[in-house]
N, C-alpha and C positions, 0 to 999 in steps of 0.2 A: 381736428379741434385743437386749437389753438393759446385757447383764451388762459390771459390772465388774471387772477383774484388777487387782489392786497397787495399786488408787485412780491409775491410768492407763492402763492399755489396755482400752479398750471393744469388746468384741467384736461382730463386725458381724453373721458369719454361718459354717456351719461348711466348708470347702474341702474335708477331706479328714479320712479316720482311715486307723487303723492295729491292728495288734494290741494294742498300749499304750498310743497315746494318741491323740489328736484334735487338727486341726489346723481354727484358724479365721482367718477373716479378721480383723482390730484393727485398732482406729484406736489411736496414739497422743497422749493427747489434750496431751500436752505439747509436743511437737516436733513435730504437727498432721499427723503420714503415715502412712501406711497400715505394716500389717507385719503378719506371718503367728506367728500364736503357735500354741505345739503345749503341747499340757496332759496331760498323765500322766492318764490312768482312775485315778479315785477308788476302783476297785476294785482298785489296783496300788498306791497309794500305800503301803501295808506289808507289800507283797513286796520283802523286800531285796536278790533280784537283778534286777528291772524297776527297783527305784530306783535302784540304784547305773550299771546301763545308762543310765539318761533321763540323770544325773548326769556320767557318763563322755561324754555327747551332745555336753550342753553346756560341759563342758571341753575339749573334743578340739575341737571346731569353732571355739570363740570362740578359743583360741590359734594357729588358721591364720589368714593373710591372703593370701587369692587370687582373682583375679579367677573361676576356677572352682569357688569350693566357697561357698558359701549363706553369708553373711556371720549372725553372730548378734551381735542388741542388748542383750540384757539376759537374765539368769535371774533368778529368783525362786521366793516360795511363799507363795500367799495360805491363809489356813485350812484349810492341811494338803495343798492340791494344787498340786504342784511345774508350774512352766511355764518354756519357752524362748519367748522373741522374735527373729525370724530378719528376713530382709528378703523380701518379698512380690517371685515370681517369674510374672511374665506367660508362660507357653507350656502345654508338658506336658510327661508326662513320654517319656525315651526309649523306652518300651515301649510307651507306644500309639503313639507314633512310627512303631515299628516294625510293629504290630500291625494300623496304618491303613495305613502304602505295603508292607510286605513288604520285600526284600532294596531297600540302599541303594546308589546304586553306588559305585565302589570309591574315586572322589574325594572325596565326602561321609565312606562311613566312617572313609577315611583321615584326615579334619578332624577330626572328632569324637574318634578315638582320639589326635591330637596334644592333642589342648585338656585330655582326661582326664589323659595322662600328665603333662601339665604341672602338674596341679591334685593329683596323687596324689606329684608328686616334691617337692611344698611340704611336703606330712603325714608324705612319709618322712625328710626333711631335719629334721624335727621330734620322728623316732621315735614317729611314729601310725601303726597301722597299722588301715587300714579296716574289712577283714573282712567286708564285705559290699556289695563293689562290682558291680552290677546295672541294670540298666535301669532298672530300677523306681527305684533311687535315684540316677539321673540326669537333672536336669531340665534343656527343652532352651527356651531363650528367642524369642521373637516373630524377634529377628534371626539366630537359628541357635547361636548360641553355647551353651555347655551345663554345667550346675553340679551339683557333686557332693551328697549332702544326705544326711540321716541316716548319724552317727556314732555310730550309738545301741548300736553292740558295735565301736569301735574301739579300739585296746587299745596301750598306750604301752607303751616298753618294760620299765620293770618293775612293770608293774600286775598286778592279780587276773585269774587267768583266772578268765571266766564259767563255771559250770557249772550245768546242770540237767538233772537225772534224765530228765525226761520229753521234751526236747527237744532241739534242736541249732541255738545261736545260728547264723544264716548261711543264706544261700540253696541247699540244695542242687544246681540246677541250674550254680550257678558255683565249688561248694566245691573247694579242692585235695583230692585225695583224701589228703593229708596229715593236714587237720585231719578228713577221715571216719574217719578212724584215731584218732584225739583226740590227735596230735600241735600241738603252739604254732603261732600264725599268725608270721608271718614276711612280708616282702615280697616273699619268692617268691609266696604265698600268696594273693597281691593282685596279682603279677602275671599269674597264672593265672586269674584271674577276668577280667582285664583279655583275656585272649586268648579266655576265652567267647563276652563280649561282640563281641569283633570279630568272631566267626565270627558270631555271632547279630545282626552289621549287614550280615555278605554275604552269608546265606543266609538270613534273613527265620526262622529257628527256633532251637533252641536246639541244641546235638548228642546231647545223649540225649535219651528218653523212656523213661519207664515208669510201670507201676501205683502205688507206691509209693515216696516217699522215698529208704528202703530200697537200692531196685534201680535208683535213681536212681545213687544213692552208688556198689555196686559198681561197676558202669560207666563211671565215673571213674575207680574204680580197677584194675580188670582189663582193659576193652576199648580198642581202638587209639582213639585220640582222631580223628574223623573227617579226612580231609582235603577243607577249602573248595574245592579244585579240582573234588572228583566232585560237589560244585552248582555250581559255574562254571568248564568250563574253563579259561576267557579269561583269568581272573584271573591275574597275574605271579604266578614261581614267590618273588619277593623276599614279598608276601603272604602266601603260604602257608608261610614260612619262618619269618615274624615270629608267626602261629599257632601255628606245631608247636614252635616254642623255647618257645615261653611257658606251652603246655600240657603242656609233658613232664612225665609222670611222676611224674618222681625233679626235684624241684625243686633238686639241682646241678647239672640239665643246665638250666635256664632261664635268662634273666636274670639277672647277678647283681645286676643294680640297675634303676630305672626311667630311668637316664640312657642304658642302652643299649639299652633297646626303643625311646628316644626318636630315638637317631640312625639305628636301623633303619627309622624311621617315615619321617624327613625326606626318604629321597631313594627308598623302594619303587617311589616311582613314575614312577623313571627308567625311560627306555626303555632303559638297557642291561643293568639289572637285570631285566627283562622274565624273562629265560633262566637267572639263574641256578641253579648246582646245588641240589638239592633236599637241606634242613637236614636232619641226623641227627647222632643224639648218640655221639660218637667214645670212647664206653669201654661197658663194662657195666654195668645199674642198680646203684649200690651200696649201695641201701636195702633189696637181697631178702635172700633167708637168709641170713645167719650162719654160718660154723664154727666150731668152739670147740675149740681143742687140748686134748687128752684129759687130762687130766691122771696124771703119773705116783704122786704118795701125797697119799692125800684126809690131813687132819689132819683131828679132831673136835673143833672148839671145846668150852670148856667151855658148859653152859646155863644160862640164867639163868631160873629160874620164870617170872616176871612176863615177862619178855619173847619167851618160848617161849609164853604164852599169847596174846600178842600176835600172835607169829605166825601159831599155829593159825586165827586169826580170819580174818588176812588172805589165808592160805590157802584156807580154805574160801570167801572170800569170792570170790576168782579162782576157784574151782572152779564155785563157782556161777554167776558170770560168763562161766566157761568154756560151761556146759553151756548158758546161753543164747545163748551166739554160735554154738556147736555143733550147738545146732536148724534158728538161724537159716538155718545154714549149710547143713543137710542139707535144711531145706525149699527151699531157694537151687535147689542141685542136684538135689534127686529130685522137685522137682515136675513133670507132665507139661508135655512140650516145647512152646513156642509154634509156632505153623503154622508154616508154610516160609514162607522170606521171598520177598519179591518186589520184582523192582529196577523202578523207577520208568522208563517209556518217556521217551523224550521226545515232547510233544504240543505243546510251539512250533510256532505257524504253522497249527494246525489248528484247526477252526471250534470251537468249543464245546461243542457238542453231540458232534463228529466224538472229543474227547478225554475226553470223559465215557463214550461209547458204548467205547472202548479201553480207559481205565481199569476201570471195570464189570464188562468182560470177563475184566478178569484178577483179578478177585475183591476191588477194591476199591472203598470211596465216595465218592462224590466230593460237597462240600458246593457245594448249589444256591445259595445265594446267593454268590454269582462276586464277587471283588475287579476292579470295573471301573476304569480308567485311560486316557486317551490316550496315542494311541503314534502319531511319525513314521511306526517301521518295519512296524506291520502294522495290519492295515484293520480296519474297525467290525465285531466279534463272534469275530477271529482271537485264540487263547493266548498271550499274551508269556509266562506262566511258570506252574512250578505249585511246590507245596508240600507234599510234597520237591519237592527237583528231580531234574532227570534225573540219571539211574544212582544217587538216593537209594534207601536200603531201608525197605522198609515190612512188613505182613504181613497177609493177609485181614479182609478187614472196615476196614481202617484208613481213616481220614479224608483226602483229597486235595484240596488247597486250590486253585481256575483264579483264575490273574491276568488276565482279555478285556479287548482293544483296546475304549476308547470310542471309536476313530476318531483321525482324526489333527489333531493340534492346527492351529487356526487362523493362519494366518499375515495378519500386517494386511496390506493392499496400501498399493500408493504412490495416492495421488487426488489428487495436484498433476497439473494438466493438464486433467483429466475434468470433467464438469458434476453438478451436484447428485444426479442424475437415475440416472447411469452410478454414482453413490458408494454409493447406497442399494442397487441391482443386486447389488453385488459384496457387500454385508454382509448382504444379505436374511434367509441361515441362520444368524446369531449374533443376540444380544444388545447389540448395541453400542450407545450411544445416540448420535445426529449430532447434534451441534448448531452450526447457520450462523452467522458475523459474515461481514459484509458488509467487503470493504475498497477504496477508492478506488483507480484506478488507470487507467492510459491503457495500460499493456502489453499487454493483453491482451484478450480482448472478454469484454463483461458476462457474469455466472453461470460461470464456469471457478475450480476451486480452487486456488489458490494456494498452498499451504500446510496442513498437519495437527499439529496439540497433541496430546497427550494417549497417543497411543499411534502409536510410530513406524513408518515402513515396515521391513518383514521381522519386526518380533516377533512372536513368535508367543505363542496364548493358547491357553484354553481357553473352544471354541466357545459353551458357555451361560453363560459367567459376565459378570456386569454389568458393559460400562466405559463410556468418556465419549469418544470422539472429537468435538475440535472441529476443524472446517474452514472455513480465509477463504476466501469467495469475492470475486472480482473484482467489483465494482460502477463504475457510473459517475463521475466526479470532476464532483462542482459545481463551476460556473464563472458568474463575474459576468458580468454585460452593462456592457458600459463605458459610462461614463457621459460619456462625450465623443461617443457615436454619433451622438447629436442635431446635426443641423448638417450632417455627414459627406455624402459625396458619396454616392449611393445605392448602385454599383458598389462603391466605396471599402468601404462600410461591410460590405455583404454578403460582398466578400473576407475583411476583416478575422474578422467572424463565424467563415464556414467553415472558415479558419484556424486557426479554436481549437477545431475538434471540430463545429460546430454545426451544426443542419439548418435554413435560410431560406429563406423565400419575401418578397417583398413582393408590397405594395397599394397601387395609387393610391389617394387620399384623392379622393372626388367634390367637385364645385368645383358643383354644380349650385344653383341658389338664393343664389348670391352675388353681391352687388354688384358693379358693373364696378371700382367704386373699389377691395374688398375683395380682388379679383383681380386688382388690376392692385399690391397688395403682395405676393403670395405669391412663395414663393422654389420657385421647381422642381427635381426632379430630386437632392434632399437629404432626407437624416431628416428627419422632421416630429416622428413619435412611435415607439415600440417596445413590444410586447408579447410579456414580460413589460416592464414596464419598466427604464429606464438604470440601472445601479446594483444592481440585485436578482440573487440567484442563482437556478442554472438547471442540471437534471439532464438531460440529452440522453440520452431513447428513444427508442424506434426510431418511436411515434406521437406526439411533439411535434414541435414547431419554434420558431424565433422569426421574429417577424413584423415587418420595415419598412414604415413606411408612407410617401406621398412623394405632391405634385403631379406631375402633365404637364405642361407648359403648353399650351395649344390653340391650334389655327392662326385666327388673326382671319379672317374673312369678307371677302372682297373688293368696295369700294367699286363701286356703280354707277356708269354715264358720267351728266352732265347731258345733258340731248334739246338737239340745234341748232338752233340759231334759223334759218331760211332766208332770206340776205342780200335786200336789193333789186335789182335787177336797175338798173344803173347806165345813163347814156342815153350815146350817143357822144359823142365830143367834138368839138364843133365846129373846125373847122379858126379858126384866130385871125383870120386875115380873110378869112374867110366873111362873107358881105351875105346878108343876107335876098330872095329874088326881091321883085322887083318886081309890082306888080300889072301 
């Protein structure tokens, strides 16, 4: 796709349609950003009340500034097809919201319906009034936040009402029964739509059903407007109060403004409001019949031809009008009666099948493909809910929607303390990916986690989805060999070593093959060398060490004696005068 609009906005691709027009993705190629242009059907373009609608769209919208309602950039009209440029909204919209989780709980709706009144009390400040405030034209942002959008029947206050023969601008499932009546929209009007929707955020439905439009409408108009309570008890009576004000009726018993459903909103969900009395409207409707004091003397105008023909017409014209609402009416009433109704068990907490086989029984269907969820409070295959809900009405053959537990969300553990080993154990049934950094440290002994990034203790997830836990573990601290070892006393040095973590042994260095001169330099009993060597770093596990090596010195050999010589044997001494005998 190619195409360009206005000779600036290049269309990328188409997002989304509607009954009148098409919405695409655009680049704009001036200010280089993305935005959402919506383009009137070429087959509408000279229908003058879809034009003056698209028209009234983009006036109504671009004259709000609020951070909830869909910002618009530009209008225009290239060769005869009219376009708005809006700003491009990353989420969905609030109906498949709804459509995908079922009832919200009552914190969430509560948000969402503060953000709307905020964003609908800018348009009323402005004297816009919506006219068709919906899910469907609520969209809700990546960070939750949520924007009102299409003003494509909002109507100021002294504009053209729409009309068409064949249709009824507005969504019936949210219409006041005011404008079912073709009574003027009004910001009661809008505020009653505003209370559908919040019923249709805490019970995951909308409150009527029927075959047709039609009996859609009556329904609004004639039958009690449900109360949120009989699909959740729990819910504060302050909730159910800010419902039943907004849907009454007779739109003088509602809101008289959106500033005061706003301040109803802000504190609902106080706990002391929990109990309060349940809202009712303190006089009689005064939009039913009429009496009309009888009058005592009719006068007869004079008559005017032409205008007496005038009247004939529009006489006949109510008559005939009459007579079609009069069919309407009687096929309403005399057509045969729908079955007996049937109130909705509760099946919370029962197996699945256990609430299927109950349901069934009492002559309804139940839809197999089951809205599954995790649930803290009930186990893998147990009901959280169904649709209706309990003590809702239904009638034979009708559809019954099971909300089942996918089991109970995962909670991360703590893995500071634990070994790699023990980390893997406890994530085995998730998806989580581990991934190790090593970190240096002396506190603790090697391989123990220290620490986890990524996803913290206690949060909790859901068990199959992809995350990333990284975990430090504890590793050994490199540490040098000092380079002064050398030298060092052998004792001295090995002390030293162990002192700092290390695991030592020494080694005599053999002296064998050496010169008496060579050995009689060596220094004993001191660093020689070290392995690794002095200076170099060194991881201490549990199978290294570092190695001294060091002489002995050896004990010398003990000299031989020299052999004795054996004296002479000396002659006596002669006495000094001693004579020789005589012959």
């Amino acid at each position: 796709m190619s195409e360009m609009i206005g000779n600036r906005y290049l269309l990328v691709k188409k997002i989304g349609n509607g009954g009148m027009a098409d919405v695409f993705l655009a680049m704009d190629t001036v200010l280089n950003r993305e935005v959402a242009l919506k383009r009137l059907r070429g087959d509408l373009s000279h229908d003058p009340v879809a034009l003056l609608r698209f028209q009234r769209e983009a006036n109504a919208a671009s004259g709000l500034d609020h951070s909830g309602i869909v910002d618009v950039y530009d209008v225009g009209e290239d060769n005869g097809q009219h376009y708005i440029v809006m700003e491009v909204i990353r989420g969905t919209t609030l109906k498949e919201l709804i459509h995908r989780r079922g009832a919200l709980d009552k914190v969430e709706a509560t948000a969402i319906m503060r953000q709307l009144c905020y964003a609908l009390q800018v348009a009323h400040e402005k004297k816009v009034i919506h006219r068709d405030i919906k899910p469907q034209n609520i969209l809700v942002k990546d960070d939750g936040t949520v924007k009102i959008t299409d003003f494509g029947i909002a109507l100021a206050g002294d504009a053209l009402q729409l009309t068409r023969s064949d249709s009824v601008l507005g969504s019936v499932h949210y219409m006041a029964p005011e404008l079912s009546r073709g009574e003027g929209a009004s910001v009661q009007s809008d505020i009653y739509a505003l209370g559908v929707v919040f019923y249709e955020l805490l019970a995951g439905d909308v409150p009527y059903r029927g075959e047709t439009p039609v009996e859609i409408a009556m329904k609004h108009m004639r039958d009690p407007f449900p109360s949120i309570k009989k699909f959740n008890t729990t819910l504060p009576n302050s909730i159910a109060n800010i419902i039943a004000k907004a849907t009454h009726k007779n739109r003088n018993y509602r809101y008289g403004n959106i500033e005061e459903m706003i301040d109803d909103l802000q504190d609902c969900l106080d706990p002391s409001r929990a109990e309060e009395p349940i809202w009712e409207a303190d006089a009689a409707d005064d939009e039913g019949t009429k009496l009309i004091d009888k009058l005592d003397t009719i006068v007869q105008p004079k008559i005017d031809p032409v205008k007496a023909r005038r009247k004939k017409i529009m006489i006949y014209s109510g008559i005939g009008l009459s007579v079609v609402l009069l069919i309407g009416l009687i096929w309403m009433f005399t057509r045969p009666k729908p079955l007996s109704e049937i109130k909705i068990p509760k099946v919370e907490g029962m197996t699945a099948e256990k609430a299927t086989e109950t349901l069934e029984g009492l002559g309804l269907n139940v839809n197999p493909n089951y809205t599954y969820q995790y649930s803290d409070d009930h186990e893998l295959g147990i009901v959280i809910s169904s649709r209706p809900g309990v003590d809702g009405i239904a009638r034979p053959g009708d559809m019954v929607k099971l909300t089942v537990s996918q089991g109970k969300m995962f909670e991360v553990p703590d893995l500071t303390g634990k070994t790699v080993e023990e980390a893997r154990a406890l994530l085995v049934n998730t998806k989580i990916e581990l991934k190790q950094r090593e970190e240096a440290t002396n506190a603790m002994e090697p391989g123990i986690i220290i620490r986890q990034e990524g996803l913290t203790a206690g949060e909790k997830i859901i068990p199959n989805q992809k995350r990333e836990l990284i975990i430090y573990v504890s590793g050994k601290v490199q540490l040098q060999i000092p380079s002064d070892i050398v030298g060092m006393g052998i004792d001295e040095a090995k002390g030293k070593l162990e002192g700092m973590g290390l695991t030592v042994r020494t080694e005599e260095i053999s002296q064998d093959g050496m010169s008496e001169t060579t050995i009689a330099a060596l220094q004993y009993g001191v660093v020689i060398r070290t392995d690794p060597l002095p200076g170099s770093f060194f991881v201490q596990r549990d199978d290294n060490y570092v190695t001294l090596f060091y002489y002995i010195e050896k004990e010398k050999p003990a000299t031989p004696d020299k052999p004795v010589t054996p004296e002479k044997p000396t002659e006596p001494e002669k006495p000094a005068n001693s004579e020789k005998p005589k012959d």
